[in-house]
N, C-alpha and C positions, 0 to 999 in steps of 0.2 A: 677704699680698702688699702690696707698698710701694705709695703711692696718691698721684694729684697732686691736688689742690684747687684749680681756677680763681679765683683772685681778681680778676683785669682780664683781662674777655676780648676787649678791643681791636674794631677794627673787624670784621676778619671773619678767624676762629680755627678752622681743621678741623684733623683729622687726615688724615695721608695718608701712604702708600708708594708703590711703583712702580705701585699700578691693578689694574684689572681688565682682562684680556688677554683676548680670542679670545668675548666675550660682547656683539659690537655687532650680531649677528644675530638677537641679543635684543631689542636695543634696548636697550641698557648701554654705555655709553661706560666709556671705559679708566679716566677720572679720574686720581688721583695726584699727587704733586708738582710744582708745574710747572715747577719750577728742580731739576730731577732733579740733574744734580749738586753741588747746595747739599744736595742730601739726604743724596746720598752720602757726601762729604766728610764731614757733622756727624756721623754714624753711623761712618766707620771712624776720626775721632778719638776715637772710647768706644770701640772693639772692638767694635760690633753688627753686625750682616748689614748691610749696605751697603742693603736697603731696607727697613728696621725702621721701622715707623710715627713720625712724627715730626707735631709741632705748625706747622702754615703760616701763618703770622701775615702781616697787609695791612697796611702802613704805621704801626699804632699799637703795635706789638707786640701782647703780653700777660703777664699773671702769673701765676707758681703759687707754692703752699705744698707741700713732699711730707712724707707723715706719717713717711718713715725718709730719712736720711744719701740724698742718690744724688748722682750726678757727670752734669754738662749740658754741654752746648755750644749757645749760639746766634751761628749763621752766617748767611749768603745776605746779604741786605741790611743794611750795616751800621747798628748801633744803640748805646747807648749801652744794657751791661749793670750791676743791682746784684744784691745779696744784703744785703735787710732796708738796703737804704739804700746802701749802700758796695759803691762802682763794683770789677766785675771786667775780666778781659779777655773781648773779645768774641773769636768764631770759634776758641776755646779750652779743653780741660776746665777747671768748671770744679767744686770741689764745694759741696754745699749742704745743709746742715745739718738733721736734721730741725724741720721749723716755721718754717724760715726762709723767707724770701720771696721768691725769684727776679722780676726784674722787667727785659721786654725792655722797652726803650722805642722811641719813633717812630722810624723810618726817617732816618737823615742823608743817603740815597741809596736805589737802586732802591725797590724795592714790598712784594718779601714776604721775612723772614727766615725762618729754619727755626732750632726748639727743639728741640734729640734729646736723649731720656736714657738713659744706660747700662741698657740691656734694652728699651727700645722700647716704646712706648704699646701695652698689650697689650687694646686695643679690641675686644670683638667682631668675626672676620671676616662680610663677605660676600661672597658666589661669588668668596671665595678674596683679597679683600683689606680692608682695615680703613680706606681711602682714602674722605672723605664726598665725594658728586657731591652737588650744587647741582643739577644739571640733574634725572635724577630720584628724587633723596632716598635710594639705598642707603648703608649707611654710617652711622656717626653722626652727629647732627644738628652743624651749626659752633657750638661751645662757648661757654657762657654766661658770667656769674659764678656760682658755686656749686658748676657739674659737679664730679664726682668720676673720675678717669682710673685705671685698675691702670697698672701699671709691669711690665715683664716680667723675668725674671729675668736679671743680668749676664753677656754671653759671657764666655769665659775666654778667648777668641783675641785676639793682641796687637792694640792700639790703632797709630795712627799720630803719629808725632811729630809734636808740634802746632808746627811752623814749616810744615805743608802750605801751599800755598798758595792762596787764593780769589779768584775770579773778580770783576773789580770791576763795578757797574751801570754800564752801554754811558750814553757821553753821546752816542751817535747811533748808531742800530738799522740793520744793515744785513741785509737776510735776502737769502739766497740763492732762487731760486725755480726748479722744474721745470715746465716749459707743460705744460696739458691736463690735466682729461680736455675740456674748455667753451673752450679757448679761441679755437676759430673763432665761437666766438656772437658777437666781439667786431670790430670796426672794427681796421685795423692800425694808425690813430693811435690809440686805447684799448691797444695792447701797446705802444708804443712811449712811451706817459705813464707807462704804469705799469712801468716800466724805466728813465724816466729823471727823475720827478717829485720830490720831495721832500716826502711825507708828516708828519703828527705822529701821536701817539699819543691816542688819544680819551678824555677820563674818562668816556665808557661801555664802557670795557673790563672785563672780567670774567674769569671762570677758564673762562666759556664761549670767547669770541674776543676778541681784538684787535682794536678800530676805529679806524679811521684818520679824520684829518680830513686833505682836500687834494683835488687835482683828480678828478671823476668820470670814470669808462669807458663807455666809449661803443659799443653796443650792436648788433651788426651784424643780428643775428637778434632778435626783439621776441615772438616767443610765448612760452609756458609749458612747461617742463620737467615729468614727472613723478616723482614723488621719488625720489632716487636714493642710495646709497650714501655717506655722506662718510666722511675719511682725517680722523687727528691732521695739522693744517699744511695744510691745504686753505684756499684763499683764495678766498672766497665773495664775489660781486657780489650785492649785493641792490639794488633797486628803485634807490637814492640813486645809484648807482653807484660807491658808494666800496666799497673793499675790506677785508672780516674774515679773518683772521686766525684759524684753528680752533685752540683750546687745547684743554686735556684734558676740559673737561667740556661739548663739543659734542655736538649732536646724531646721528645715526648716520645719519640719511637727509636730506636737504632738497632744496626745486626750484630754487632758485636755480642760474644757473650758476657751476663754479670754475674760473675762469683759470688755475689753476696752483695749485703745491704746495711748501710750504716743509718742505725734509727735517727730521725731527724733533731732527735735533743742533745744529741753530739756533735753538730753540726757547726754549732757557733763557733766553737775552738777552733773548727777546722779554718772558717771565714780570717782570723784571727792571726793563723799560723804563718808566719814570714817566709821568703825562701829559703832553703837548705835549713829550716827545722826538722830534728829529728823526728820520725813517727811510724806506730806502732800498730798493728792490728789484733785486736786478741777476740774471742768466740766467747759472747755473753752477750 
């Protein structure tokens, strides 16, 4: 079996596919890529299943060495690709030689890129996906220097012309938002700030939620919630008053109230959005 060898594993380096479905009654968050169609896209430029385990790299990229010939593509946030030194195209197959050294580099724009390689990180599943959750720890551990990754074997179903084209990092985040399930806990000037305020993005964002810095919500109801159900895109008031943003490796229940819900086809941009990007909430 062809095998990757991590040599830079950047800031923070998992594996991930489309998640784990239907196991939050568990207490398993979905997890997964969070720029789902940066996944997609790098995967139907190889011919792989559209949600074949791929590398999620955080601003710094990362590196590998594979011990046989395989063909890569790194997408989602542009970066500056080589092979053993000598710049490829990026969002492109590309091939790599065995021993050679592929290397994504930082970030020119958004947050996380995505590294796919023809046959997909063939990682250990668990309950049915190969996706590591941060929140809590199924999956492989986010990738070191040294790790050793299988490679899965190459589809034979046709690849995409690589002039696809790729979604650029948002220079200003606008999420759509659906009120409720908590939104009368709130003051109607608390919905009316958060519909028409002007947000940033927090560098305490994480693959758990998105935090915003900017104006607080304001609270019409003041006791405690018992912990309840949360959704992907659930936008959580906590104590500060400022609003999170649920990403894929959220929690499944919390007492906090959510003001509302950002549908999850909006979501990629959010995975995308740098810190101190400007961002918007509007009711549709």
């Amino acid at each position: 079996m062809t095998t990757l060898t991590v040599i830079r594993s950047g800031a923070l380096t998992t594996v991930q596919d489309s998640g784990r479905r239907g196991h939050a009654h568990l207490g398993v968050p979905r997890s997964g890529a969070l720029d789902a169609p940066a996944m997609r896209l790098a995967n139907r430029l190889l011919g792989n299943a559209p949600d074949a385990a791929v590398l999620e790299t955080t601003l710094t990229g990362c590196a590998v060495r594979p011990d046989r010939g395989v063909t890569v593509v790194v997408g989602g946030a542009p970066c500056p690709v080589t092979v053993d030194g000598r710049p490829v195209p990026w969002g492109a197959p590309v091939r790599v030689p065995a021993g050679a050294v592929l290397n994504a580099g930082g970030v020119s724009a958004g947050v996380r890129s995505y590294l796919a390689v023809a046959g997909g990180v063939a990682a250990e599943p668990v309950l049915g996906s190969r996706s590591t959750d941060l929140l809590s720890g199924l999956g492989p551990a986010p990738l070191r220097d040294g790790d050793v990754l299988p490679v899965g074997a190459p589809a034979r179903q046709a690849a995409l012309p690589v002039t696809a084209p790729w979604a650029g990092p948002p220079a200003e985040l606008t999420l759509p938002l659906r009120l409720g399930p908590r939104a009368d806990w709130f003051t109607p000037g608390a919905l009316r700030t958060l519909t028409s305020a002007t947000y940033r993005v927090s560098p305490h964002s994480n693959r758990i939620g998105l935090r915003t810095e900017g104006p607080p919500l304001t609270r019409a109801l003041t006791g405690e919630l018992p912990s309840e159900g949360m959704v992907l895109g659930a936008v959580q008031v906590p104590p500060d008053g400022r609003p999170v943003v649920f990403l894929h490796d959220h929690p499944t229940t919390g007492g906090y109230p959510v003001i509302a819900v950002v549908p999850e086809v909006a979501l990629a941009a959010a995975a995308q959005a740098a810190v101190g990007t400007p961002m918007r909430f509007t009711l549709g």
